[in-house]
VOTOR-637979 format. One record per residue (C-alpha): residue number from 1; residue in three letters; chain; x, y, z. Coordinates in steps of 0.5 Angstrom, whole numbers, plus 500, padded with zeros to 3 digits. Example, Ala and Ser with C-alpha at 12.3 -4.5 7.8 and 13.67 -1.06 7.14 Angstrom:
  fidren  drenlo  setor    u    v    w
       1     ALA      A  525  491  516
       2     SER      A  527  498  514
***
This chain:
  fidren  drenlo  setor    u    v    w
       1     UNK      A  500  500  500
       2     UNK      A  506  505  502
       3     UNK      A  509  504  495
       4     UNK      A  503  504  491
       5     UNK      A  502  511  495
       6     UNK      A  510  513  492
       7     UNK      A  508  512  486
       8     UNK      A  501  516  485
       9     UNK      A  505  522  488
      10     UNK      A  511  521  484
      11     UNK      A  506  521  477
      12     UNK      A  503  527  480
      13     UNK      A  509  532  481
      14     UNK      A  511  530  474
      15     UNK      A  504  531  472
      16     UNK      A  504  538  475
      17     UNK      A  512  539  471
      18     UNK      A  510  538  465
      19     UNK      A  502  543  466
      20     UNK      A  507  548  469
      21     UNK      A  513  548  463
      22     UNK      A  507  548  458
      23     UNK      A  505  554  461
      24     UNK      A  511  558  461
      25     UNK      A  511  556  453
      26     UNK      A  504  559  451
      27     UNK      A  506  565  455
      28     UNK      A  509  566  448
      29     UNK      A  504  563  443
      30     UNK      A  497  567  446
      31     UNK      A  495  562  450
      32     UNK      A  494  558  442
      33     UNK      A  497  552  439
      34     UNK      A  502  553  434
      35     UNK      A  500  551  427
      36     UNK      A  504  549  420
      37     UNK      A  503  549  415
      38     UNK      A  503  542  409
      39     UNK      A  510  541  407
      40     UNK      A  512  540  401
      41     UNK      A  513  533  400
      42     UNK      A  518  528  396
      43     UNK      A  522  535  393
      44     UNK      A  527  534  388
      45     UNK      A  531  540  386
      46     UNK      A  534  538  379
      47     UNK      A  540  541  376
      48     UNK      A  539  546  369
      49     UNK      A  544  551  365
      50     UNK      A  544  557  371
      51     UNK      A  538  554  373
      52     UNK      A  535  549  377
      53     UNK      A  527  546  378
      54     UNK      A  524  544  384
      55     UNK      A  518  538  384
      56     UNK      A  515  536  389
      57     UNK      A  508  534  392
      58     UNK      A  503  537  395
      59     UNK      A  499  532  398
      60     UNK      A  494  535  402
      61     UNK      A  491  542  401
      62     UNK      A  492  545  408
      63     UNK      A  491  552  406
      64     UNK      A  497  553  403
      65     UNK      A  498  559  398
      66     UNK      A  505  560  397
      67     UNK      A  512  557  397
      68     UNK      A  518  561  398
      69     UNK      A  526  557  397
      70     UNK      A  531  561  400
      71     UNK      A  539  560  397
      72     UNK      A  546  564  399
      73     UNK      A  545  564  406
      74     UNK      A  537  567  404
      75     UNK      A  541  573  402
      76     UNK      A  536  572  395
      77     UNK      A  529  568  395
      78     UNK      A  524  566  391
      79     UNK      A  516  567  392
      80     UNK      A  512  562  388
      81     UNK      A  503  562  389
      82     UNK      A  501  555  391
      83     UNK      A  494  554  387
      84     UNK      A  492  546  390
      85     UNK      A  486  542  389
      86     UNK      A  483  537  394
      87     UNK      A  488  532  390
      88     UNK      A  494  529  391
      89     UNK      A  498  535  387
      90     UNK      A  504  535  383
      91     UNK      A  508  542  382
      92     UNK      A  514  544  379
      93     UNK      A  517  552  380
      94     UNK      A  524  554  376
      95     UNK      A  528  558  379
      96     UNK      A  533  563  373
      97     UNK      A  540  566  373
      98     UNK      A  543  562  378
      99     UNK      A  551  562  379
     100     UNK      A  555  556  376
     101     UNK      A  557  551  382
     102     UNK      A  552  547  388
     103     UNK      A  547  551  392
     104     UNK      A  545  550  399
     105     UNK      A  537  551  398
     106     UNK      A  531  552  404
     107     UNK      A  523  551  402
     108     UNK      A  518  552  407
     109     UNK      A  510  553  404
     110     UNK      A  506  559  407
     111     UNK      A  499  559  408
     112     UNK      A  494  564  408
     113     UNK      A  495  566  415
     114     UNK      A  502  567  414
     115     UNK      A  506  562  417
     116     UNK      A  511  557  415
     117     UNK      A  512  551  415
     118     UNK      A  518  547  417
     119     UNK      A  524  548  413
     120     UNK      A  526  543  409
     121     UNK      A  534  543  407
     122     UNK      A  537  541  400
     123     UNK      A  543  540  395
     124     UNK      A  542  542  387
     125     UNK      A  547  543  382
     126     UNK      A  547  550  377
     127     UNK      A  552  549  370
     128     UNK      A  554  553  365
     129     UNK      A  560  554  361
     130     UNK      A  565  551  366
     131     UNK      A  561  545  365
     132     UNK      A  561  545  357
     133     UNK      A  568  546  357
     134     UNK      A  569  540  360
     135     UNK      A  565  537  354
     136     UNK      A  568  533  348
     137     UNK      A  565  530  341
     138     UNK      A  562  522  342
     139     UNK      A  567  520  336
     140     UNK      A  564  516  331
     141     UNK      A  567  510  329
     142     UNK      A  565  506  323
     143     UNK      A  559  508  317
     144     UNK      A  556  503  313
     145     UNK      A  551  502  308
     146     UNK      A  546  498  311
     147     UNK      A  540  493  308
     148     UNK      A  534  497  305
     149     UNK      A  537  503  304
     150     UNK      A  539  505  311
     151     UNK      A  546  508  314
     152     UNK      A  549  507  320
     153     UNK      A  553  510  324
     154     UNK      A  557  505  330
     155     UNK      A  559  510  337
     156     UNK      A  565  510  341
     157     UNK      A  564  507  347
     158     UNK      A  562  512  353
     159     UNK      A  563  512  361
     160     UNK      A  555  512  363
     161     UNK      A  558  518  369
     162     UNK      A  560  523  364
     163     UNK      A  553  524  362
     164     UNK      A  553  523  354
     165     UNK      A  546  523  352
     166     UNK      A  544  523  345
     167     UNK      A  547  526  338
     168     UNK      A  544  530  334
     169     UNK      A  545  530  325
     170     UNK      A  543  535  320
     171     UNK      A  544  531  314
     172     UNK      A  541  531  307
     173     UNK      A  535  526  306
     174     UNK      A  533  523  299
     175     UNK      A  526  528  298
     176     UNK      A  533  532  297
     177     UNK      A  531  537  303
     178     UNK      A  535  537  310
     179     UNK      A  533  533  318
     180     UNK      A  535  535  322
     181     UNK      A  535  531  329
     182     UNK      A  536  529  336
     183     UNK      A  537  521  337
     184     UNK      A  537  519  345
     185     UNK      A  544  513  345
     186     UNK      A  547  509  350
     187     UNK      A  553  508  352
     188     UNK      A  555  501  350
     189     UNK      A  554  497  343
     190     UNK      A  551  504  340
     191     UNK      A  549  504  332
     192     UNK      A  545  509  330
     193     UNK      A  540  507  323
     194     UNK      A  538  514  318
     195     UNK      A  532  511  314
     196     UNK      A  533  517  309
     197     UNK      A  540  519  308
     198     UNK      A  542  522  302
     199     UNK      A  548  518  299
     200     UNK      A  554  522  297
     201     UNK      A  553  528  302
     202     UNK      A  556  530  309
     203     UNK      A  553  529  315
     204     UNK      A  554  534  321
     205     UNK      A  553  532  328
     206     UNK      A  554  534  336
     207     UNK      A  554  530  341
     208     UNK      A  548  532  348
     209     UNK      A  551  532  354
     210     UNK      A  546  532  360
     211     UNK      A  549  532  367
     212     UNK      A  545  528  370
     213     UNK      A  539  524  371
     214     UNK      A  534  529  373
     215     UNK      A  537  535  369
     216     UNK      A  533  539  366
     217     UNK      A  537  542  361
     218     UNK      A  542  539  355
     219     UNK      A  549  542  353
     220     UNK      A  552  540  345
     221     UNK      A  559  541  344
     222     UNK      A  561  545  336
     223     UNK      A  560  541  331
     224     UNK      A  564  536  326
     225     UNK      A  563  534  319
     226     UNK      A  564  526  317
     227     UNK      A  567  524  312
     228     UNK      A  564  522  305
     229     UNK      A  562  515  305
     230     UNK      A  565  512  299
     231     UNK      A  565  505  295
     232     UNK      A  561  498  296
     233     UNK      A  553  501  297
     234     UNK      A  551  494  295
     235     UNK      A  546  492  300
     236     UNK      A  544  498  300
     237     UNK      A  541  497  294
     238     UNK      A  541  490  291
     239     UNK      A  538  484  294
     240     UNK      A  540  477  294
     241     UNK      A  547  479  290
     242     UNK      A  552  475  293
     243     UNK      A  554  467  295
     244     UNK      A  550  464  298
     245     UNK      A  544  465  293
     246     UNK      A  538  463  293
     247     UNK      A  532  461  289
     248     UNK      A  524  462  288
     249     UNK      A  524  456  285
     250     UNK      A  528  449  285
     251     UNK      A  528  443  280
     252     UNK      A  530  439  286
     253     UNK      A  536  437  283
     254     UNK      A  541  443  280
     255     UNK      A  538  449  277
     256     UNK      A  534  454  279
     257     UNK      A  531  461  278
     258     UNK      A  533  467  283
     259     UNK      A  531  470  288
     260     UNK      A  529  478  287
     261     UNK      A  531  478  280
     262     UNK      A  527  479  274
     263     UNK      A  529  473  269
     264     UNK      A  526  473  263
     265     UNK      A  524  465  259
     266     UNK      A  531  466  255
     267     UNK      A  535  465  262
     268     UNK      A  531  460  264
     269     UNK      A  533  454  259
     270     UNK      A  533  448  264
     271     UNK      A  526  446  263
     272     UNK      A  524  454  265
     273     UNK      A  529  454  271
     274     UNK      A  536  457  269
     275     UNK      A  540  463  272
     276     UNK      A  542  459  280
     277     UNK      A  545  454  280
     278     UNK      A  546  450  287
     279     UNK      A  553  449  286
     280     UNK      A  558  451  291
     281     UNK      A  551  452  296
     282     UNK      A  549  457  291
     283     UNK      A  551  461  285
     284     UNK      A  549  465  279
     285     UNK      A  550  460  274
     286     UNK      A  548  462  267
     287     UNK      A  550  455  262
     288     UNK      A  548  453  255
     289     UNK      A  549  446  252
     290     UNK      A  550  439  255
     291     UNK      A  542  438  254
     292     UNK      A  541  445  255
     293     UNK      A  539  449  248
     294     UNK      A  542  456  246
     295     UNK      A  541  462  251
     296     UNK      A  539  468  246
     297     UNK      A  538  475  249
     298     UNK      A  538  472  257
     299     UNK      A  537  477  262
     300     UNK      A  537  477  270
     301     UNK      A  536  484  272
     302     UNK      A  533  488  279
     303     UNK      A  530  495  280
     304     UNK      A  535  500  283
     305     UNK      A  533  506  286
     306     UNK      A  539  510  285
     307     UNK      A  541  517  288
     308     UNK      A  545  523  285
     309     UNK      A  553  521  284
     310     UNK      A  558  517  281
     311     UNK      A  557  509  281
     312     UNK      A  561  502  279
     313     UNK      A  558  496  277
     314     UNK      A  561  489  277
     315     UNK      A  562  482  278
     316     UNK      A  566  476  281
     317     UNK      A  566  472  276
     318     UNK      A  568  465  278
     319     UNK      A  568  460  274
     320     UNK      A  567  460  265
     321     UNK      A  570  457  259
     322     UNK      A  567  463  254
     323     UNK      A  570  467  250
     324     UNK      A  567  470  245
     325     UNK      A  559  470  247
     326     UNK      A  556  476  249
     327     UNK      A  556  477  256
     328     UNK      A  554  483  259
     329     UNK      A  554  488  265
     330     UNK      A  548  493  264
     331     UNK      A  545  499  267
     332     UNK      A  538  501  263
     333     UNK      A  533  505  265
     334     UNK      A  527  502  269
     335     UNK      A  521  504  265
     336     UNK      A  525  500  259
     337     UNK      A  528  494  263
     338     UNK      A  535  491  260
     339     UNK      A  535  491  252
     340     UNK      A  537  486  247
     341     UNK      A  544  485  245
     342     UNK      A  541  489  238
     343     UNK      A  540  495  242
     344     UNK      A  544  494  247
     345     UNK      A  546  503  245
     346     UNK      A  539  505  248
     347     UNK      A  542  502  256
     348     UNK      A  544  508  260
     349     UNK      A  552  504  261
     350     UNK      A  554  497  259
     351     UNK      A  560  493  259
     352     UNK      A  563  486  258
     353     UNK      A  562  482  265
     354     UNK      A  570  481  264
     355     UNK      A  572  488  265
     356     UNK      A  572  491  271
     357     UNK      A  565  494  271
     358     UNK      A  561  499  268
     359     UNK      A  562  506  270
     360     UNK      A  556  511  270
     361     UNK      A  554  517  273
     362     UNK      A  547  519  276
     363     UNK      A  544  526  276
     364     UNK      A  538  525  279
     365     UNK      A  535  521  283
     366     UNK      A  533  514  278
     367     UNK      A  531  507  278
     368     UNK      A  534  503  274
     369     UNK      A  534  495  272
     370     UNK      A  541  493  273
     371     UNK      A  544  486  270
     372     UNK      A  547  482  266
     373     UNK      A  545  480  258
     374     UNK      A  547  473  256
     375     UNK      A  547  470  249
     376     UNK      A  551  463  249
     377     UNK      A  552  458  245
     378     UNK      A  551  451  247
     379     UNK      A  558  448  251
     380     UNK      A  558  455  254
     381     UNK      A  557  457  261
     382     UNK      A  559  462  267
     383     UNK      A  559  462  275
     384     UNK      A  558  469  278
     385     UNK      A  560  469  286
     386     UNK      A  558  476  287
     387     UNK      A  555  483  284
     388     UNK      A  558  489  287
     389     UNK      A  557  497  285
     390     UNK      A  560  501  289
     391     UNK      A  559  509  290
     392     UNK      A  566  513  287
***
């Protein structure tokens, strides 16, 4: 009983200390409460060219109508109107001409009566100049004309820290006019493909810079110019034009007729299959005799759409025992095709597979039909590994 009595009077001095410290601090506060307002929560500041954003969340609406952010010791300030719904609201406030360097910054939320919240205290990031001085060019390792006329660009790779963003290309595209555009890119294994490219012409590029994840700005270094790229566009422009080649169709045993070319009767002297042959897993094989009859005015040809430039056409001839039969390499306007030996003037360029190709030049954008013209004798044949045209 004694104990219990300790206690009760031991919990009642307490008791009248702690009445009596409350007291003495409502001395201060009229005898009220103190009241805050909502923070601000879930606050970034994210990092701009000599600025900064702030985001945050406003998740409840408790009166507040503005928001101050103090910075350089509160020596200078920002005052922002806060306009809140009854739902959770996102805000963002952008603060200008800021000095290049890392900032110290305050936030309260002020509400209608005037009274402030309870500070929040954070660390943003301003760049400027000092920032892009320190910036270099992304280099551009390889560019390769690609499979249905596409370009490609291979980048260096990069270190994700140094904050490489995107590049951006001016160029001239096909309909002869100029894009201009900003691809994002990552650090590692990088290639770029422009679907509209205009061969024979320079691209400009500069590499964008962000500094960090959350900045809300970008920098470019000066711009570079690539070099022209120059020789083989031959997957840019032909199908199914090299070992192995393919065929459409197949006599199960030997000859057959050639993926993505245009073959005319004539070529197809094996029973209506001719210009592929399945030897050495598929080549172009043109053969008149040993069962076969003659091969007159044979064509294989495929339609090129060609751009403004000057272009080689040739072939890997692997195996033959011709000599005097014509055999010929010719480039001929699409709307004509490939014309017979008796015409062959009226093609755009021609010349005997043997040589080293024919040369032409394009002044406009143009397709083409671009192939070969056989006219064989039996006990005469040809094997081709490949066909290549190259930009001069």
């Amino acid at each position: 009983m004694r104990t219990y009595l300790c206690i009760l009077a031991l919990f009642g001095v307490c008791l009248f200390g702690a009445c009596s410290k409350m007291d003495e601090f409502t001395k201060f506060t009229d005898g009220q409460e103190i009241v805050y307002p909502a923070k601000l929560d879930s606050i970034k500041i994210r990092s701009g060219k000599y600025r900064v954003q702030v985001d945050g969340i406003f998740r409840v609406n408790a009166g507040v109508s503005e928001l101050r952010v103090y910075w350089n010791s509160k020596q200078d300030s920002m005052k922002f109107p806060v306009k809140l719904t009854d739902a959770i609201d996102t805000v963002h406030y952008v603060i200008e001409n800021l000095p290049e360097g890392p900032m110290n910054f305050e936030i309260r939320t002020v509400d209608s009566q005037g009274r402030f919240s309870v500070p929040t205290f954070l660390v943003g990031n301003v760049y400027g100049d000092r920032y892009r001085e320190g910036l270099f060019q992304r280099t551009i390792l390889e560019q390769n004309f690609m499979a249905d006329q596409q370009f490609q660009l291979a980048l260096q790779d990069v270190t994700p820290s140094v904050g490489f963003y995107a590049v951006r290309m001016t160029y001239k595209n096909q309909n002869n006019t100029t894009t201009d555009t900003v691809v994002r890119t990552k650090e590692l294994n990088e290639k770029i493909n422009l679907l509209d490219y205009l061969p024979n012409q320079e691209i400009a590029y500069q590499t964008v810079f962000r500094p960090d994840s959350n900045a809300i700005d970008t920098f470019m270094v000066q711009r570079n110019k690539l070099p022209i790229k120059k020789g083989d566009i031959s997957i840019w422009c032909l199908k199914n034009y090299k070992t192995p080649f393919t065929a459409t169709a197949f006599d199960g045993n030997r000859w057959g007729n050639l993926d993505h070319w245009i073959t005319n009767t004539s070529m197809k002297n094996h029973n209506g299959y001719g210009g592929f042959g399945s030897d050495d897993g598929g080549v172009v094989n043109i053969e008149a005799g040993w069962g076969a009859p003659a091969i007159v005015n044979g064509k294989i040809e495929q339609k090129v759409t060609l751009f403004p430039g000057k272009y080689r056409f040739f072939c890997n001839l692997s195996w033959t025992n011709y000599d005097q039969p014509p055999a010929k390499l010719v480039v001929s306007k699409a709307n004509s095709g490939i014309p017979d030996l008796e015409q062959i003037q009226q093609a755009m360029a021609h010349a005997d597979v043997k040589s080293d190709g024919v040369y032409f030049e394009i002044k406009e954008k143009v397709t083409v039909n671009m192939g070969m013209l056989v006219n064989f004798q039996p006990d005469h044949y040809m094997k081709i590994n490949a066909f290549q045209i190259n930009i001069q």
